[in-house]
C-alpha positions in Angstrom: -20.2 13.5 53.5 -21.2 13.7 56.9 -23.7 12.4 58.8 -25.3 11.0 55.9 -22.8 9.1 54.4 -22.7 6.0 56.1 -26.7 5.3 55.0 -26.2 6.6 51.2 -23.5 3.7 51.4 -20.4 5.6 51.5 -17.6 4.9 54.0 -11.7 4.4 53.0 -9.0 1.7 52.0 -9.5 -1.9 50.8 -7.0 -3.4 48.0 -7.3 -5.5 45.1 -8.6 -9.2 45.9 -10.0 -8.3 49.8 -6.4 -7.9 51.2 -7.4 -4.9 54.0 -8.3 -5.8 57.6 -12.1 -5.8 56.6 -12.1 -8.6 54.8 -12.2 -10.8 58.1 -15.5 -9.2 59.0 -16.9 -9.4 56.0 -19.3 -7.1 54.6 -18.1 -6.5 51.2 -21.1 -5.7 49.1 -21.9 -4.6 45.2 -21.6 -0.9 45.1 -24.7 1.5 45.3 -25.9 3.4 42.7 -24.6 6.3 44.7 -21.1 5.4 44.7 -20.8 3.8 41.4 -22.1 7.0 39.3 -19.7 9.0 42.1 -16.6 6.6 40.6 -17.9 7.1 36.5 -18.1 10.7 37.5 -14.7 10.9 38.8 -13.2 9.2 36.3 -14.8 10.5 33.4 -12.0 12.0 31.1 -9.9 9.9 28.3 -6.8 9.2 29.4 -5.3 5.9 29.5 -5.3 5.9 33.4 -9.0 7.4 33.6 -9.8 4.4 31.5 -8.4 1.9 33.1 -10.2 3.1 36.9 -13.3 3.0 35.2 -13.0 -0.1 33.9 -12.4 -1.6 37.4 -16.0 0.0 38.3 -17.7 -3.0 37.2 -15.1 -5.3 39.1 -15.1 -3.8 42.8 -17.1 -4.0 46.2 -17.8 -1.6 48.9 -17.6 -1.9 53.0 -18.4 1.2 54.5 -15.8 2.4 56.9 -15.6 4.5 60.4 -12.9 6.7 60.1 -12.8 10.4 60.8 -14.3 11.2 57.4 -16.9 9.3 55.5 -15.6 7.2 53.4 -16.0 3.6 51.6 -13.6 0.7 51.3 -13.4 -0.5 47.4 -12.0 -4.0 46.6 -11.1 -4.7 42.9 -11.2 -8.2 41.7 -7.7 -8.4 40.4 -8.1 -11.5 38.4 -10.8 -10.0 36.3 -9.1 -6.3 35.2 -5.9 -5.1 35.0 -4.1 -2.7 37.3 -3.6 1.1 36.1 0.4 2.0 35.8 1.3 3.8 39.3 4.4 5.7 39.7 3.5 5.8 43.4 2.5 2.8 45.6 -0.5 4.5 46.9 -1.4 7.7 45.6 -4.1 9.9 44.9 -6.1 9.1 41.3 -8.9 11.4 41.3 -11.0 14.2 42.9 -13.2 16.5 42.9 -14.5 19.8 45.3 -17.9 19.0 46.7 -20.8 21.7 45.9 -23.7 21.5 48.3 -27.7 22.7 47.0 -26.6 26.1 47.0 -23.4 26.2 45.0 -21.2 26.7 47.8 -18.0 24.9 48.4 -18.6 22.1 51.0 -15.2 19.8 51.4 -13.4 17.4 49.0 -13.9 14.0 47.0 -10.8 11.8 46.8 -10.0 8.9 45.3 -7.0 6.6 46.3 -5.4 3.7 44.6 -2.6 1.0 45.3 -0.9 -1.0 43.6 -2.5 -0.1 40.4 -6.5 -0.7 41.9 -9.2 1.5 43.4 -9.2 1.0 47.3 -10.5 4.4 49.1 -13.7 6.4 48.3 -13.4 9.1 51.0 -15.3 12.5 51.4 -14.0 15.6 53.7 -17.6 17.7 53.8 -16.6 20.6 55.9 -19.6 21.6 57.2 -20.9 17.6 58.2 -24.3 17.9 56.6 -24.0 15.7 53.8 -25.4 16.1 49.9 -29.3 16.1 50.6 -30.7 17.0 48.4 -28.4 15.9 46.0 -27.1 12.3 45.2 -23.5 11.4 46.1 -22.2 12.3 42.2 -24.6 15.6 41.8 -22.8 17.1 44.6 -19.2 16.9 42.6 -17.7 19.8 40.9 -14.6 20.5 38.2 -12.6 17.4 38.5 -9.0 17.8 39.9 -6.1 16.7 38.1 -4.2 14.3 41.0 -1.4 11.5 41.9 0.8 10.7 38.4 -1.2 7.5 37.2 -1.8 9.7 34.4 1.3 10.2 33.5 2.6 6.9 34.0 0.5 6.0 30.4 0.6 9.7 29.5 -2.7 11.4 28.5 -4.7 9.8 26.1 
């Protein structure tokens, strides 16, 4: 998202129980509005993997992160919600193209997972101008099918 990312609370790659590198810094927070309806957007069909991501929702923290593109480390509280079946270690699990104002195609929404957790909210926005004047999930289009999770449970 640009240069407005970092202040709408969006910035890639914790794990499950604070493992990454962050965690000695600190910084973990709840998760904005703006990221949590981004996550319920993304995973907003019924399969059993779908499911189980949103039910971590609830159960995860954001640190905003400096990498190249905007993203947002997510830490799930693995003692209170189970892990999603992976067939990957660290894969893909959702996404979606990003739409600015006018309709146009503006970059990519991804989200990763390891080890069966949400760790890496992270957003490609080609043209570095972020959502305004739309909210982190308005700005999502269609949904991509990604990674295998779903097919680890098969779709539900």
């Amino acid at each position: 998202m640009g240069a407005g990312a970092d202040a709408d609370g969006v910035g890639a790659g914790a794990g499950a129980g604070h493992e990454a590198e962050g965690e000695a810094a600190g910084g973990w927070e709840p998760l904005s509005e703006d990221v949590r309806r981004t996550l319920e957007v993304l995973f907003d069909g019924d399969s059993d993997a779908q499911r189980g991501f949103r039910a971590q929702i609830p159960h995860a923290e954001m640190m905003t992160d400096c990498c190249s593109c905007p993203c947002v480390l997510l830490s799930v509280d693995a003692d209170a919600v189970s892990a999603v079946p992976m067939e990957k270690g660290t894969d893909a699990v959702a996404g979606a193209p990003l739409v600015n104002a006018q309709g146009g195609y503006d970059g990519e929404a991804t989200v990763l997972a390891s080890g069966g957790f949400l760790v890496d909210l992270q957003f490609c926005d080609w043209e570095d101008r972020g959502p305004e004047p739309l909210r982190l999930w308005e700005w999502l289009g269609p949904r991509h099918a990604m990674g295998r999770a779903d097919t680890a449970q098969g779709a539900g």
